[in-house]
C-alpha positions in Angstrom: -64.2 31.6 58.2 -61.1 32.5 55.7 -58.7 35.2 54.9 -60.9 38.3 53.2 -59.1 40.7 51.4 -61.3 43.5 50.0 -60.4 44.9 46.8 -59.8 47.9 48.4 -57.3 46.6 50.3 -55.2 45.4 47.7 -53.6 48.2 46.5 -52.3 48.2 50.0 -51.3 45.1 50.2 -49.4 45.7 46.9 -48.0 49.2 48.2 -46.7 47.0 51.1 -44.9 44.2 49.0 -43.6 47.2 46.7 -41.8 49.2 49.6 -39.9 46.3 50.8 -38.6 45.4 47.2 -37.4 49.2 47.2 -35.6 49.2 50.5 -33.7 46.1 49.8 -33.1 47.0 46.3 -32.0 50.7 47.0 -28.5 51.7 46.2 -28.4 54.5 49.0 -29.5 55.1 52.5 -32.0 57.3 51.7 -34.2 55.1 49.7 -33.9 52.3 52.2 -35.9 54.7 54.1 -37.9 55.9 51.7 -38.9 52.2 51.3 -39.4 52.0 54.7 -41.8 54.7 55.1 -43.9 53.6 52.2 -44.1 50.3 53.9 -45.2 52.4 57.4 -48.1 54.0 55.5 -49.4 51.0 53.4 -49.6 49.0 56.4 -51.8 51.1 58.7 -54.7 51.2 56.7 -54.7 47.5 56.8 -54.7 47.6 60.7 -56.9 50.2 61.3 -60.2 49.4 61.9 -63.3 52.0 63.3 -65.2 49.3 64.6 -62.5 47.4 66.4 -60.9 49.7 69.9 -58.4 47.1 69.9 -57.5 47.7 66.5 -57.5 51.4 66.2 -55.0 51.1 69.7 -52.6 48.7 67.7 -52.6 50.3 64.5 -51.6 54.1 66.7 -48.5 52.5 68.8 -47.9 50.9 65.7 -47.4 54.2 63.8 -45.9 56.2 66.8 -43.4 53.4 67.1 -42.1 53.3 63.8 -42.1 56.8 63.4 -39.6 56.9 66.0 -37.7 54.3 64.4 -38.0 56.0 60.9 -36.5 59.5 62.6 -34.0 57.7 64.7 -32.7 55.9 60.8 -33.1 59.3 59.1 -31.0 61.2 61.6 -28.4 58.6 61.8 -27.7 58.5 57.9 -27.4 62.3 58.0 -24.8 61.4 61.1 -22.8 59.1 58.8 -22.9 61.5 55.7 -21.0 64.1 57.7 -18.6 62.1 60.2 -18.0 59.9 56.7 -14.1 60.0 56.9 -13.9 60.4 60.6 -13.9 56.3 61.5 -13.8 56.9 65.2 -17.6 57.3 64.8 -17.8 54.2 63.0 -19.1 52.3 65.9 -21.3 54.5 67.4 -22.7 55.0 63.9 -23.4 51.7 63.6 -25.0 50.5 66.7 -27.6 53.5 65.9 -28.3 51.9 62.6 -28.7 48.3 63.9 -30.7 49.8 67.1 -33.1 51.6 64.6 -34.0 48.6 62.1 -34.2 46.3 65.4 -37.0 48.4 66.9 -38.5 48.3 63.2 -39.4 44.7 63.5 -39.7 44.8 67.3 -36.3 42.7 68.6 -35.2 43.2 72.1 -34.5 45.4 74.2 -37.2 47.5 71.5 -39.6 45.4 72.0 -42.4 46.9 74.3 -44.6 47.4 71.2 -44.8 44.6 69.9 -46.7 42.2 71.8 -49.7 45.0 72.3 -49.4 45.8 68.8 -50.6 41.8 67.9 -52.6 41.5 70.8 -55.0 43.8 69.0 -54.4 42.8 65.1 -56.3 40.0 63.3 -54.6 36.8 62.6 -54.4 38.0 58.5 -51.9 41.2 60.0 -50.6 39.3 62.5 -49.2 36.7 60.0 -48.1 39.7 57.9 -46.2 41.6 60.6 -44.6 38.5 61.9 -43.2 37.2 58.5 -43.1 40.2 55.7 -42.4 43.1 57.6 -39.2 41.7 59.1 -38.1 40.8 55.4 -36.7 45.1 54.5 -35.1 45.8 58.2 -33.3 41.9 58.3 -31.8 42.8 55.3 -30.5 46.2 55.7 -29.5 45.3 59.0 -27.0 42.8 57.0 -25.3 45.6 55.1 -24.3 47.5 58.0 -23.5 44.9 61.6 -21.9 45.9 64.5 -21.1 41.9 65.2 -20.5 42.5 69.3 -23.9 44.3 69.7 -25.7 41.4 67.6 -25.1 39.0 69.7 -25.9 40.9 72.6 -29.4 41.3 70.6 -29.4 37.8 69.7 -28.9 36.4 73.6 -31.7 39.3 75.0 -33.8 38.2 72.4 -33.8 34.5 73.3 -34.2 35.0 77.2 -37.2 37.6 76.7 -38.8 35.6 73.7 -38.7 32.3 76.6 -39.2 34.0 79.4 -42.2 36.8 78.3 -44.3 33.4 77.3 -44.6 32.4 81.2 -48.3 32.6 82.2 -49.7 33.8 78.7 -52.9 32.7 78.2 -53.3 34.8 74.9 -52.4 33.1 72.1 -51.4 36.2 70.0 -49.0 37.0 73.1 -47.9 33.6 73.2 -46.8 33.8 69.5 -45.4 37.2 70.0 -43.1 36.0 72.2 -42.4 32.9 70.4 -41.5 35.6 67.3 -38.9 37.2 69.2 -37.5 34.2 70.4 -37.4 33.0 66.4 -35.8 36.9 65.5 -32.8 35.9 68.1 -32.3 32.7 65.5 -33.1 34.5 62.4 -30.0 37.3 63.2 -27.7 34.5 64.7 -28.8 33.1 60.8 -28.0 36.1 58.6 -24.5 36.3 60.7 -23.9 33.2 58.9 -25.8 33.8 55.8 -28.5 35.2 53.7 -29.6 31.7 52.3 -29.7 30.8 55.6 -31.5 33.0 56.7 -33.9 32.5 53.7 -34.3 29.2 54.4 -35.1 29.9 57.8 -37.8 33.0 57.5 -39.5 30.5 54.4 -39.4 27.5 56.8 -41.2 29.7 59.4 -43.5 31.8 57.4 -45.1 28.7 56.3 -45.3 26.9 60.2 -47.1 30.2 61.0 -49.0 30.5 58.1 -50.6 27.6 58.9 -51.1 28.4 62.6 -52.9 31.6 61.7 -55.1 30.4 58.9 -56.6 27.7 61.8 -56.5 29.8 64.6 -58.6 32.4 62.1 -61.2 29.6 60.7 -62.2 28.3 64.3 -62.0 32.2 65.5 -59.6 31.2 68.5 -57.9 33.9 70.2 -57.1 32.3 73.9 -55.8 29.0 75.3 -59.1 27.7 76.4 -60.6 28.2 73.5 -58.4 25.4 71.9 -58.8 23.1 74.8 -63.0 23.3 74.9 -63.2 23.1 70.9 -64.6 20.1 69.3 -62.5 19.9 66.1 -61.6 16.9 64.5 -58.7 14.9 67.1 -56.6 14.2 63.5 -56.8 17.7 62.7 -55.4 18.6 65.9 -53.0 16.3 66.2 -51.7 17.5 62.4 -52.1 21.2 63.7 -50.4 20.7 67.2 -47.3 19.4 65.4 -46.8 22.7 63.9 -46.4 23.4 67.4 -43.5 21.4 68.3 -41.9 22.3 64.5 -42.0 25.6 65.6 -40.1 24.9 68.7 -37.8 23.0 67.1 -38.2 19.8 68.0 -35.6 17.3 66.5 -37.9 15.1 64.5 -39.6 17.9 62.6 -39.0 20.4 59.9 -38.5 23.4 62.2 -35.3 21.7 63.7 -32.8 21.7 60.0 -32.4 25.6 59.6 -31.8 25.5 64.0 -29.3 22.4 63.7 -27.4 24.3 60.9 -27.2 27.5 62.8 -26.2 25.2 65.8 -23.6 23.6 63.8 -21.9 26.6 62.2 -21.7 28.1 66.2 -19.9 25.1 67.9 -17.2 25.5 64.8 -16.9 28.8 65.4 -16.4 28.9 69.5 -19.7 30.6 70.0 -20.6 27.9 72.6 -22.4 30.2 75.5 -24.6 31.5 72.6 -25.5 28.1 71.4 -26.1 26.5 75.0 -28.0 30.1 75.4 -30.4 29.9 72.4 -30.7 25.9 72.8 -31.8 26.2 76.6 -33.9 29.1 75.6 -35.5 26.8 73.1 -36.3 24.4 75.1 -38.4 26.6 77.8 -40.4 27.5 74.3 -41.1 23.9 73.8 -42.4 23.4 77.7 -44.8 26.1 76.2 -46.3 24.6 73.7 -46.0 20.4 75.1 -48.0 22.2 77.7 -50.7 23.7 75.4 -50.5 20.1 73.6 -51.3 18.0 76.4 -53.7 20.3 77.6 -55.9 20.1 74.5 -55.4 16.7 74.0 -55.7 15.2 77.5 -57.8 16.8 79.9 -61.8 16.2 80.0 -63.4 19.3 79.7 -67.4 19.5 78.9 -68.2 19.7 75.8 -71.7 21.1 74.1 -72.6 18.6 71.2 -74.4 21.8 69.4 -70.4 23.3 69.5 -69.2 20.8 67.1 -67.4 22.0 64.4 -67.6 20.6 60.6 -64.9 21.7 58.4 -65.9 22.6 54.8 -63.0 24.2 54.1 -60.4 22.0 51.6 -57.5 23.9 52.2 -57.4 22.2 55.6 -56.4 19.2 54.2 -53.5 20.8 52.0 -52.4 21.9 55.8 -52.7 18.3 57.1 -50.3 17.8 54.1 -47.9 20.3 55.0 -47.7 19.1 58.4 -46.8 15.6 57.5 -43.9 16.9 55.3 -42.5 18.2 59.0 -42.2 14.6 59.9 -38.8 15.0 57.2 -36.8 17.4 59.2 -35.0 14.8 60.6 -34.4 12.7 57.4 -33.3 16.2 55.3 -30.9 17.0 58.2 -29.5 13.4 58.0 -28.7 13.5 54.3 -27.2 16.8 54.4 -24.8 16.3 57.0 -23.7 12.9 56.0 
């Protein structure tokens, strides 16, 4: 099983990269939304699916959610177009922005949708609306912070991200939640920076990338699906230390963009936040050490006619991938010293 995108699908898929070049490369308000809303309607036909209930449920809250969000961004640039000179307003203005591109890509406390909305989406969309469609609002949200209410957003969204992935057995939810703990970093990141945060949403994209693609060849969508398959124990092990990369872990990949945004806090006093998103990390990593060891060590029965055989190369380019996560710790060593 691989990624199939129909050729009908691709001018969608085009429409959707298109939008979020417009929004970021608009010079005005207005065609940040208009970007916006192009994106909206090039990425519900991709979701929507007549055969699939699941499917046709996601891709409506999808639309009903961003709709709000779209009207809630639309009314508050018509807000600051007539309160322009009046900089009381300022704030208020603002935090309505921020609060309207944050339920966009589905940050707490705007979250409710999202983890339904992937619960019912294929791993292809769900790769899509956890990487790409967080590129336009991350970036608009940059031209217009309200500093104290980010790192409100960034604290709420590492406590819900940690705490939502308690007793998931879905591993959609379970990456849902590990999204919005990863959106908490990703804001703390464009605080700092924009190639930071680059850096970061690249470094991420491609941990999940890879999570998706094997999650979608062995058609696993639940916990025990991964601890009764019979798939190669070395392409496991490489797979399962995306895992821990995408926890953070210090010997791996995913820990350099964490340990710079770690850095820049301590120098800059921000030490609740940091012990905050650290400990909050760490709660994600008991997540997945649990899933690891489950898969790895207990003795469940397995059906000799479920083997799997992998024909598939590109699981080897993977395996590749995942060895270069073994360098986080040598990368972070030469750039700091």
């Amino acid at each position: 099983m691989y990624f199939h995108i129909n050729s009908n699908k691709m001018f969608f898929y085009f429409m959707l990269m298109f939008s979020s070049l417009i929004s970021i490369s608009s010079n005005s308000w207005f065609g940040c939304w208009i970007g916006l809303e192009i994106n909206l309607l090039s990425f519900i036909p991709l979701i929507s699916n007549s055969f699939n209930m699941m499917s046709s449920e996601a891709s409506l809250k999808y639309f009903l959610t961003q709709s709000i969000a779209s009207i809630n961004f639309l009314f508050t640039i018509i807000m600051k177009m007539i309160f322009f000179k009046n900089f009381e307003y300022n704030n208020m203005i603002s935090i309505m922005i921020n609060s309207s591109l944050l339920m966009k890509m589905g940050a707490v406390p705007f979250h409710f949708w999202f983890p339904n909305v992937v619960e019912g989406l294929s791993w292809m969309n769900n790769f899509i609306l956890m990487t790409w469609q967080k590129i336009a609002p991350m970036i608009l949200l940059s031209y217009y912070l309200n500093y104290n209410y980010m790192y409100i957003i960034i604290i709420l969204n590492a406590i819900i991200g940690a705490i939502g992935g308690f007793n998931q057995t879905s591993l959609r939810k379970l990456l849902a939640f590990s999204s919005i703990n990863n959106l908490g970093w990703m804001i703390m990141s464009i605080l700092i920076s924009e190639n930071l945060w680059m850096f970061y949403l690249i470094l991420y994209s491609l941990l999940i990338s890879m999570m998706c693609f094997i999650f979608n060849m062995f058609n696993m969508f639940y916990m025990n699906q991964l601890y009764n398959s019979n798939m190669n124990y070395s392409i496991k092990f490489f797979f399962l230390i995306n895992f821990l990369s995408l926890g953070g872990l210090p010997p791996f990949i995913g820990f350099f963009p964490k340990w710079i945004i770690i850095n820049f806090m301590l120098m800059n006093n921000l030490f609740i936040i940091s012990f905050i998103l650290i400990m909050m990390s760490l709660i994600m990593l008991f997540f997945y050490i649990r899933i690891i060891y489950s898969s790895f060590m207990f003795n469940y029965m397995k059906l000799k006619w479920m083997k799997i055989f992998i024909k598939n190369k590109f699981i080897y380019i993977i395996n590749f991938i995942s060895l270069i996560s073994f360098s986080g710790l040598i990368l972070s060593t030469f750039f700091f010293y």
